[in-house]
HTML snippet that shows the backbone in 3Dmol.js (N, CA, C, O; Angstrom):
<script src="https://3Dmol.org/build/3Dmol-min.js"></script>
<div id="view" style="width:600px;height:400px;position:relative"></div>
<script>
const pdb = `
ATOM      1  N   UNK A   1     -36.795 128.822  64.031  1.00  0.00           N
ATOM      2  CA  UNK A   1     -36.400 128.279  65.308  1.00  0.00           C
ATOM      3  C   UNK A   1     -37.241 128.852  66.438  1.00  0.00           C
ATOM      4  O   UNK A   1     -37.556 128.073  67.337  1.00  0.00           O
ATOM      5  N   UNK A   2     -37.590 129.948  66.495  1.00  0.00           N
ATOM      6  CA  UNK A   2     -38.533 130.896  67.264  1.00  0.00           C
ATOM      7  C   UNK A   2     -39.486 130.533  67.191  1.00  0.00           C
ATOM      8  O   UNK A   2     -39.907 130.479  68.346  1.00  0.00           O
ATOM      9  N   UNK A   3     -40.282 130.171  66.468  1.00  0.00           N
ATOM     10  CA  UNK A   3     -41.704 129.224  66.168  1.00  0.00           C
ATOM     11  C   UNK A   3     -41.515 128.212  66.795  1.00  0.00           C
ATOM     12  O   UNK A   3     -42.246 128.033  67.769  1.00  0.00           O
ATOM     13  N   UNK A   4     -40.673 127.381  66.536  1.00  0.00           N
ATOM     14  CA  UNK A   4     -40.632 125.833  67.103  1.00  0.00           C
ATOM     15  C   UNK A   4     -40.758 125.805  68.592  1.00  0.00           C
ATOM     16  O   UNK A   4     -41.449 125.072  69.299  1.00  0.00           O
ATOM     17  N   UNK A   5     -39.991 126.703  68.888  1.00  0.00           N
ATOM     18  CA  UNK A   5     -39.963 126.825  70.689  1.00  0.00           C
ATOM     19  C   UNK A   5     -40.924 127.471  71.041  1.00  0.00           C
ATOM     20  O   UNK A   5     -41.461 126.821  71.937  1.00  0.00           O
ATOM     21  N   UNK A   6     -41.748 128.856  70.767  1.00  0.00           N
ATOM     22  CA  UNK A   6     -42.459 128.950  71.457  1.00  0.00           C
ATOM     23  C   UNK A   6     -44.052 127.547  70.968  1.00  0.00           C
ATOM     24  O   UNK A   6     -44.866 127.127  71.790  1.00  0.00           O
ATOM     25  N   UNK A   7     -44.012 127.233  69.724  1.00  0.00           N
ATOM     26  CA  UNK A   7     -45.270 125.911  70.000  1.00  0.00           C
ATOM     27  C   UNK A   7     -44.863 125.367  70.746  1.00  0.00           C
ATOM     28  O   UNK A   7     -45.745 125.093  71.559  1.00  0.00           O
ATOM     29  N   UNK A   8     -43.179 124.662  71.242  1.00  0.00           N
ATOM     30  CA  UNK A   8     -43.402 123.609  72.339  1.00  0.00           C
ATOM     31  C   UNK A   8     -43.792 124.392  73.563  1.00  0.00           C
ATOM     32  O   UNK A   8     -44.665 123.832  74.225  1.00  0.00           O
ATOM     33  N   UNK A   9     -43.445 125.334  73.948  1.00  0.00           N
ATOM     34  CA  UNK A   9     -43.886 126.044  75.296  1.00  0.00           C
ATOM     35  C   UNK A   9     -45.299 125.953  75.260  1.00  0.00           C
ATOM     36  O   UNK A   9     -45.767 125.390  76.250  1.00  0.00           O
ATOM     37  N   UNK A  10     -46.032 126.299  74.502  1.00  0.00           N
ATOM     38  CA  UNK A  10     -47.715 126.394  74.062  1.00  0.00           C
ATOM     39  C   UNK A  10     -48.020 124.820  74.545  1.00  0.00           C
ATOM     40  O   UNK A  10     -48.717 124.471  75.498  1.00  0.00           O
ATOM     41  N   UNK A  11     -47.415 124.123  73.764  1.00  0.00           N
ATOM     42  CA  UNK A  11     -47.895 122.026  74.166  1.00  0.00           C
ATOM     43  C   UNK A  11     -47.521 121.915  75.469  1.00  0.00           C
ATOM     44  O   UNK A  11     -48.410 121.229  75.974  1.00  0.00           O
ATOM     45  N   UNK A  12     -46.619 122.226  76.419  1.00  0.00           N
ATOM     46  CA  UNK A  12     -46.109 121.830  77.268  1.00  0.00           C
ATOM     47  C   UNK A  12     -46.989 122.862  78.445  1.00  0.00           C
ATOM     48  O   UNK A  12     -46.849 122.577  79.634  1.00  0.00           O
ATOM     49  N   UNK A  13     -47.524 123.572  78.216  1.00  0.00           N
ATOM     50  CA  UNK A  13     -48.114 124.741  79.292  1.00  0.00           C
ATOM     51  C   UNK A  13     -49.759 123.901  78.765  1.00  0.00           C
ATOM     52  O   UNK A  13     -50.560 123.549  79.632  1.00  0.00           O
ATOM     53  N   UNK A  14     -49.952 123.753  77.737  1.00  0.00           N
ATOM     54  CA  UNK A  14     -51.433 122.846  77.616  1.00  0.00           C
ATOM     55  C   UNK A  14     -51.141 121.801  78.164  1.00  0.00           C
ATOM     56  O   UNK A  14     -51.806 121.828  79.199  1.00  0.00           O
ATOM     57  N   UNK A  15     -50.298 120.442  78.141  1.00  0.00           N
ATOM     58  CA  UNK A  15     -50.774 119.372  78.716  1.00  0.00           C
ATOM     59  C   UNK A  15     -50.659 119.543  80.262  1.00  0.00           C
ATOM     60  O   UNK A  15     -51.274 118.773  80.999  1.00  0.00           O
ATOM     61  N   UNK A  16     -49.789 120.658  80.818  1.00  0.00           N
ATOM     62  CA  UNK A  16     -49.742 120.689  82.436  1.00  0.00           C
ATOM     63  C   UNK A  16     -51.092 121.235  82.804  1.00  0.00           C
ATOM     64  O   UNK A  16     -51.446 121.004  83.960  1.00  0.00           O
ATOM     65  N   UNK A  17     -52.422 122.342  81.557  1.00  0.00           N
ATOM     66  CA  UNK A  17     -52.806 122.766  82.258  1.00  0.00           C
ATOM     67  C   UNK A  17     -54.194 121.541  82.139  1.00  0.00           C
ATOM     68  O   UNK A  17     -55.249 121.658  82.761  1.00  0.00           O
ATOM     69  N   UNK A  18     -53.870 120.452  81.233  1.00  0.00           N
ATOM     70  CA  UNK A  18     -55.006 119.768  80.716  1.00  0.00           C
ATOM     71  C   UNK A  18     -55.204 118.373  81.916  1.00  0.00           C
ATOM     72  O   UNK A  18     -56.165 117.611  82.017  1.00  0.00           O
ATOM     73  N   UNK A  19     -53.725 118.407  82.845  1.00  0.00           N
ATOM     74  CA  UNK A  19     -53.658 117.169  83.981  1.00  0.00           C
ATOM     75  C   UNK A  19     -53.923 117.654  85.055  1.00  0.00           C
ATOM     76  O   UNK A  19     -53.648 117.163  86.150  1.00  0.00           O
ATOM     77  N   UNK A  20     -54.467 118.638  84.850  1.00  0.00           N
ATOM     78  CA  UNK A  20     -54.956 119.297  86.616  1.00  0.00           C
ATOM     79  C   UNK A  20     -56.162 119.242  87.026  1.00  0.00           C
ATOM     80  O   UNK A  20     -56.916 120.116  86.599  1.00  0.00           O
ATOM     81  N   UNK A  21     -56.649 118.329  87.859  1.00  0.00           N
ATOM     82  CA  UNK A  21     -57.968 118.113  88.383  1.00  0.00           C
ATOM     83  C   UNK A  21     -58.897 119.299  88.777  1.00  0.00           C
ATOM     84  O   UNK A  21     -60.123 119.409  88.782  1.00  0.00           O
ATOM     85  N   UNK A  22     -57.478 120.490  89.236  1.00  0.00           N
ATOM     86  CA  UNK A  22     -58.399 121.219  89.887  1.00  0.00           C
ATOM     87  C   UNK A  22     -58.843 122.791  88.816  1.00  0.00           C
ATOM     88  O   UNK A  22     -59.229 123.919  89.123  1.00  0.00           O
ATOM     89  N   UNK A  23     -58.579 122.198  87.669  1.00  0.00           N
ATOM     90  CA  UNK A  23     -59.139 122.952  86.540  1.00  0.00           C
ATOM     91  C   UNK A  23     -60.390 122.559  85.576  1.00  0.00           C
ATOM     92  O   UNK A  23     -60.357 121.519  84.919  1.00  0.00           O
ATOM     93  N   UNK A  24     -61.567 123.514  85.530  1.00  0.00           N
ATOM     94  CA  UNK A  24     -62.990 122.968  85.601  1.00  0.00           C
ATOM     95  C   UNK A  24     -62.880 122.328  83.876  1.00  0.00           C
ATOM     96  O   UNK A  24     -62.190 122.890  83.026  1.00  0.00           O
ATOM     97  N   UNK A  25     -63.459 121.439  83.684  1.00  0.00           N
ATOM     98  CA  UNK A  25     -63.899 120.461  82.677  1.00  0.00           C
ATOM     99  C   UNK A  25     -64.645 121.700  81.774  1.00  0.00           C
ATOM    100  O   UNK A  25     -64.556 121.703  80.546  1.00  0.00           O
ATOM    101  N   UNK A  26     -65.052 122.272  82.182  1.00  0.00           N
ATOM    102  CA  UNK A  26     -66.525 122.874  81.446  1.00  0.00           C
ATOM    103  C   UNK A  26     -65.491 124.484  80.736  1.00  0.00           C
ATOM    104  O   UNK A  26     -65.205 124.656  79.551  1.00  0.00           O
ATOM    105  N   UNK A  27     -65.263 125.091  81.490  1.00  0.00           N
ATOM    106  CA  UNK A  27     -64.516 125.987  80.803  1.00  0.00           C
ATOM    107  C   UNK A  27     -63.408 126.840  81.917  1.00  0.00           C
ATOM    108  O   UNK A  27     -63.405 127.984  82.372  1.00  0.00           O
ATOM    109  N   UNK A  28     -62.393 125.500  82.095  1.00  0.00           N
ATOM    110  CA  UNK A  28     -60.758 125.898  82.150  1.00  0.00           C
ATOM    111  C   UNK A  28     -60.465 126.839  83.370  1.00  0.00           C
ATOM    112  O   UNK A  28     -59.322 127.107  83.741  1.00  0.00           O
ATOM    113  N   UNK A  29     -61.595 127.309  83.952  1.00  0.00           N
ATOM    114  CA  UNK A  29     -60.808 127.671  85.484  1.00  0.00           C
ATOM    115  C   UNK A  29     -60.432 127.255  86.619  1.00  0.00           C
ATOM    116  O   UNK A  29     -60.408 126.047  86.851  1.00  0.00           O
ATOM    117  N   UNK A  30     -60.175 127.906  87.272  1.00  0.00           N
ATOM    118  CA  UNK A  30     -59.543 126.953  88.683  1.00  0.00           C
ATOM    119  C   UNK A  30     -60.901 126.880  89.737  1.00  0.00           C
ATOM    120  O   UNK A  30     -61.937 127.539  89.640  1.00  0.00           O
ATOM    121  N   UNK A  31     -60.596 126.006  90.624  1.00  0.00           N
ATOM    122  CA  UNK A  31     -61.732 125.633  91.528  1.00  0.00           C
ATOM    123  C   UNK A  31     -62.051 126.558  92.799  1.00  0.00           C
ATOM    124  O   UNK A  31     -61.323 126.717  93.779  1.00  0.00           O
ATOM    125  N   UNK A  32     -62.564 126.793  92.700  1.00  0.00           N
ATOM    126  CA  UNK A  32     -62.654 128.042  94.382  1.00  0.00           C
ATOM    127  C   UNK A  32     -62.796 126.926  95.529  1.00  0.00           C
ATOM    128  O   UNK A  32     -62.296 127.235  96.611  1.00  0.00           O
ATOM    129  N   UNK A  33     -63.286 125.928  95.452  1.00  0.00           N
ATOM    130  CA  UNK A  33     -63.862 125.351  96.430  1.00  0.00           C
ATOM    131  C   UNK A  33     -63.212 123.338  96.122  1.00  0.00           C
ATOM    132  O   UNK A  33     -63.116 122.678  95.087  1.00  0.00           O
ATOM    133  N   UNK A  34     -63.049 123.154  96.926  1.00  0.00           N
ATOM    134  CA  UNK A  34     -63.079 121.767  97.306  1.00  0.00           C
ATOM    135  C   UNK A  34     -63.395 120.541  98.164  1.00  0.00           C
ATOM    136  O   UNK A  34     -62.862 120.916  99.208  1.00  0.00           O
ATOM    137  N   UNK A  35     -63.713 119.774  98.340  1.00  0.00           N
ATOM    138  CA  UNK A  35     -64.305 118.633  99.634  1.00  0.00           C
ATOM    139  C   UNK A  35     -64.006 117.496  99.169  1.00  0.00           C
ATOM    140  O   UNK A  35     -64.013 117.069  98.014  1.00  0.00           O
ATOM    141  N   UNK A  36     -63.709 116.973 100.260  1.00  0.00           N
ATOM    142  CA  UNK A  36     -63.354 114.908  99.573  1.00  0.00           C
ATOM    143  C   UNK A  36     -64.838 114.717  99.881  1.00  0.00           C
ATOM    144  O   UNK A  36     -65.530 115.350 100.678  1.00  0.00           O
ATOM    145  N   UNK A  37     -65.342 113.215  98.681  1.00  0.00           N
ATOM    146  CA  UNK A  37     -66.026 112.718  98.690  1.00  0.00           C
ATOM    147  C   UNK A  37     -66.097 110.926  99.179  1.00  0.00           C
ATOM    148  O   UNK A  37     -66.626 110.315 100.108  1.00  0.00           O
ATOM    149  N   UNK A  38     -65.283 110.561  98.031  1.00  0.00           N
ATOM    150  CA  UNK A  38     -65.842 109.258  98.929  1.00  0.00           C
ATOM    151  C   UNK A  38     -63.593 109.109  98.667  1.00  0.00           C
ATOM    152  O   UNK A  38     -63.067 109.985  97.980  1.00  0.00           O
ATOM    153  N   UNK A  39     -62.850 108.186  99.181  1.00  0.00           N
ATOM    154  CA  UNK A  39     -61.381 107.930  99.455  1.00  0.00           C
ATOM    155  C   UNK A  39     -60.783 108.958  98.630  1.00  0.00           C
ATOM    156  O   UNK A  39     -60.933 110.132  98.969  1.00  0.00           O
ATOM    157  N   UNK A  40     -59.947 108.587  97.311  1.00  0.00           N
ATOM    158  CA  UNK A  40     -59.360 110.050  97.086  1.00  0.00           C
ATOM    159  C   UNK A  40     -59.932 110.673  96.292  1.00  0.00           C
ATOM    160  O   UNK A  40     -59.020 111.367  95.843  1.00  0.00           O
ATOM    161  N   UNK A  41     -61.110 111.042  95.588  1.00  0.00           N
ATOM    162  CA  UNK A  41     -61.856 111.755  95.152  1.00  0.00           C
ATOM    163  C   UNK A  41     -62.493 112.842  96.068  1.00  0.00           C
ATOM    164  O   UNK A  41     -62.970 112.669  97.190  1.00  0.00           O
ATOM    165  N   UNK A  42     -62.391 114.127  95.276  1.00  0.00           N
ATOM    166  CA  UNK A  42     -63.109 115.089  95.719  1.00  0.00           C
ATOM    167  C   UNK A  42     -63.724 115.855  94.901  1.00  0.00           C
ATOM    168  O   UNK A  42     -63.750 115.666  93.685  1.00  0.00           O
ATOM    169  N   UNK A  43     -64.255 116.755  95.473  1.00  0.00           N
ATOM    170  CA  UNK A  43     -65.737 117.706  94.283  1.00  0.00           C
ATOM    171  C   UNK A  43     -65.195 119.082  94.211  1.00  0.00           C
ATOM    172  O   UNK A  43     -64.982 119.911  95.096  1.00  0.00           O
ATOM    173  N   UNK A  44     -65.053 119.106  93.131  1.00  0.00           N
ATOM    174  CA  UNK A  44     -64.228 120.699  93.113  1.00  0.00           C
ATOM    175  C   UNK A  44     -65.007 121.248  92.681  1.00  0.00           C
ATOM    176  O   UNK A  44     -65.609 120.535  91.878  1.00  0.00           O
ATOM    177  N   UNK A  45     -65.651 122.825  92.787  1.00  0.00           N
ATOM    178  CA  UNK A  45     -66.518 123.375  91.852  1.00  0.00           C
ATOM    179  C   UNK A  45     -65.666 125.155  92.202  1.00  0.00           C
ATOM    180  O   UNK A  45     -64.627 125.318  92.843  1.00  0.00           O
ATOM    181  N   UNK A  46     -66.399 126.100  91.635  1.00  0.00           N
ATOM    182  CA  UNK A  46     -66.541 127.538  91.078  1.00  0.00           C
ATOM    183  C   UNK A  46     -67.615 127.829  90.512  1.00  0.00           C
ATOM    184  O   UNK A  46     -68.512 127.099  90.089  1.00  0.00           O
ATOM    185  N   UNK A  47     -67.473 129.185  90.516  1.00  0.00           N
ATOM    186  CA  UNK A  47     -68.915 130.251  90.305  1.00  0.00           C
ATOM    187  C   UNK A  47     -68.139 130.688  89.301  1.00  0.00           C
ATOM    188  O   UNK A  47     -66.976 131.050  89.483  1.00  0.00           O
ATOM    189  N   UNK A  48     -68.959 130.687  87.703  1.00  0.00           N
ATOM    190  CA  UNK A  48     -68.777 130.802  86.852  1.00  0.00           C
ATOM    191  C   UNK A  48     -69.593 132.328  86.576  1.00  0.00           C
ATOM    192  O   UNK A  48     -70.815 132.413  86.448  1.00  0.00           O
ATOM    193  N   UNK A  49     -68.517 133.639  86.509  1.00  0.00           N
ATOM    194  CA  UNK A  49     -69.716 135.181  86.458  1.00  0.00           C
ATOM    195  C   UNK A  49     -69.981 135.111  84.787  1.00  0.00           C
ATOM    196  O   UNK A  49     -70.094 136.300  84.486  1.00  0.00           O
ATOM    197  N   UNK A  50     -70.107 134.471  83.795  1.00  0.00           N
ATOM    198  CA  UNK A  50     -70.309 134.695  83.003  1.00  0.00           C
ATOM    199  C   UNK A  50     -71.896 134.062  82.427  1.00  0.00           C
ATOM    200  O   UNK A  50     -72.641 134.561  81.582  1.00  0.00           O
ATOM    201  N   UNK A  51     -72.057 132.885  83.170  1.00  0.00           N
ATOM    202  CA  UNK A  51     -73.297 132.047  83.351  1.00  0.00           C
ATOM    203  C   UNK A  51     -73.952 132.310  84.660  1.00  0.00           C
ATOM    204  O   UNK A  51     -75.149 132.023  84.664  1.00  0.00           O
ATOM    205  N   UNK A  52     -73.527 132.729  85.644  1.00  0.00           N
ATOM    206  CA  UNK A  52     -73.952 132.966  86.455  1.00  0.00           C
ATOM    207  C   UNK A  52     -74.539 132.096  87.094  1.00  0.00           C
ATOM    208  O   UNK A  52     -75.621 132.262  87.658  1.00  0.00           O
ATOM    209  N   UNK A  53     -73.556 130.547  87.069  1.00  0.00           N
ATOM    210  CA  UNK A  53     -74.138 129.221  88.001  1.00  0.00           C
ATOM    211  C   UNK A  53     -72.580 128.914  88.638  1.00  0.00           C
ATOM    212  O   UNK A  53     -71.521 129.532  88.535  1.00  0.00           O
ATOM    213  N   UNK A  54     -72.923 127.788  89.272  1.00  0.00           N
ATOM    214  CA  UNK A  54     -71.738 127.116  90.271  1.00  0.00           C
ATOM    215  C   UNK A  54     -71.649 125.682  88.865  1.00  0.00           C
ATOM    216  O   UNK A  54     -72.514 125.084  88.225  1.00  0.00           O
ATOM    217  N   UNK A  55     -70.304 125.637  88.900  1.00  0.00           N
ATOM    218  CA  UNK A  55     -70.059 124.537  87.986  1.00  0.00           C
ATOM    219  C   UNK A  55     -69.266 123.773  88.839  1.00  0.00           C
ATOM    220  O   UNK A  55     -68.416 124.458  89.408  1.00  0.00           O
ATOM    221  N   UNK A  56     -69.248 122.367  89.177  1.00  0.00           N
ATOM    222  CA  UNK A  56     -69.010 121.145  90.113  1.00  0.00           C
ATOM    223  C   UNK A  56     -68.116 120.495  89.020  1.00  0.00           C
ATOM    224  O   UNK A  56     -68.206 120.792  87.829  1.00  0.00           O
ATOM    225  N   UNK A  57     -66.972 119.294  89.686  1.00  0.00           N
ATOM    226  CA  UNK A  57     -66.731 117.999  89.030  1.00  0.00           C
ATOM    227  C   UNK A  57     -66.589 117.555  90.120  1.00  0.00           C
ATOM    228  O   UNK A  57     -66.622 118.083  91.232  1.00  0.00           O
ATOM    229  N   UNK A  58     -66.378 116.265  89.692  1.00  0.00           N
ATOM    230  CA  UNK A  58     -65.320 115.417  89.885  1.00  0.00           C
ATOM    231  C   UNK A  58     -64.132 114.703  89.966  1.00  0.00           C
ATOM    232  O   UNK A  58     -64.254 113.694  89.271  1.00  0.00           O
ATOM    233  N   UNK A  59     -62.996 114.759  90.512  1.00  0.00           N
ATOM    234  CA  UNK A  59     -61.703 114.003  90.271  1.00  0.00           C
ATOM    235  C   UNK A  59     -61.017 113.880  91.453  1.00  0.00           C
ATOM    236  O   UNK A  59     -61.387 114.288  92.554  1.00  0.00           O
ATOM    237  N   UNK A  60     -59.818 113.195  91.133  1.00  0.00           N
ATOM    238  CA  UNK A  60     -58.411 112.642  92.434  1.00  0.00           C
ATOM    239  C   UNK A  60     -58.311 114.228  92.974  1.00  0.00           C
ATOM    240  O   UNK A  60     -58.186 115.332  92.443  1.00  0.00           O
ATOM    241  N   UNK A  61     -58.428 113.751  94.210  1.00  0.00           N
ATOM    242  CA  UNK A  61     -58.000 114.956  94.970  1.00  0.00           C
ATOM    243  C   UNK A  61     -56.239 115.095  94.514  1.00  0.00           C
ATOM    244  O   UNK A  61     -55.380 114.218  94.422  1.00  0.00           O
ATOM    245  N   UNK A  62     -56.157 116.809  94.257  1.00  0.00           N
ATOM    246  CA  UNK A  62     -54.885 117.309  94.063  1.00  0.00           C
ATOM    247  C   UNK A  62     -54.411 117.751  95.142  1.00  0.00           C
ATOM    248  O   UNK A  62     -55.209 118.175  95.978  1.00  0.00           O
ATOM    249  N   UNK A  63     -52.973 117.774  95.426  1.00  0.00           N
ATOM    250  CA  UNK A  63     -52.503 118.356  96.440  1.00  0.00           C
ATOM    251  C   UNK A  63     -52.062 119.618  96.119  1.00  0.00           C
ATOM    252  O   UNK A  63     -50.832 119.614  96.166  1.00  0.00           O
ATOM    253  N   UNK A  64     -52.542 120.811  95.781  1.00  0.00           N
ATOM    254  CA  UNK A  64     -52.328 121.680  95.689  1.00  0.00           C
ATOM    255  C   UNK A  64     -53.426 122.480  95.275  1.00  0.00           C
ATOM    256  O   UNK A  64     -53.215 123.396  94.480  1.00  0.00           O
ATOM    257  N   UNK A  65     -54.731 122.230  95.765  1.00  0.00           N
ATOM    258  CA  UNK A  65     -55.970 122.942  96.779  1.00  0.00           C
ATOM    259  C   UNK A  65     -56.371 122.923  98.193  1.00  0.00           C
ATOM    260  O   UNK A  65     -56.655 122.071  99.035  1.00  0.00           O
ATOM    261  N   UNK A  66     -56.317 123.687  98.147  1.00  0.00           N
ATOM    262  CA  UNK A  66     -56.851 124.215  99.910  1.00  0.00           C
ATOM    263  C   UNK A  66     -58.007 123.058  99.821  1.00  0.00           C
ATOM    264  O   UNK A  66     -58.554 122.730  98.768  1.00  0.00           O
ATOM    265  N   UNK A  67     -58.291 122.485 101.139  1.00  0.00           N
ATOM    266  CA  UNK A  67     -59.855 121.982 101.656  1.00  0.00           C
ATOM    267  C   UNK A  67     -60.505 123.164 102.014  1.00  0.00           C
ATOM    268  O   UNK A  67     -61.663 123.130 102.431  1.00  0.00           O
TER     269      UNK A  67
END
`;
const viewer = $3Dmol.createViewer("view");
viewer.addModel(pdb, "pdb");
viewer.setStyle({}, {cartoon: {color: "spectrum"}});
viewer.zoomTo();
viewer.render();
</script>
């Protein structure tokens, strides 16, 4: 029974963290930075210290990043 519940906690904490725009495509962190681009799209990116580049997307602006 202890198994069962914590996998659903595991599925249920993955698909909330897998619908969040403002979590990077490339490898799963949050966005430092945001700007609208063209209506509700905006460009979210972060500085990745492990590559040592700025990693960008794209998606629906979320309401729950700072501009």
């Amino acid at each position: 029974m202890r198994i069962a519940l914590l996998a659903l906690l595991f599925l249920m904490a993955g698909c909330h963290r897998a619908n969040s725009n403002a979590l990077c495509p490339i490898d799963g962190q949050p966005a430092q930075w945001k700007g609208p681009k063209t209506g509700s799209t905006c460009e979210y990116s972060h500085y990745n210290q492990v590559e040592r580049t700025i990693h960008t997307w794209l998606a629906d602006c979320a309401q729950n990043v700072a501009r």
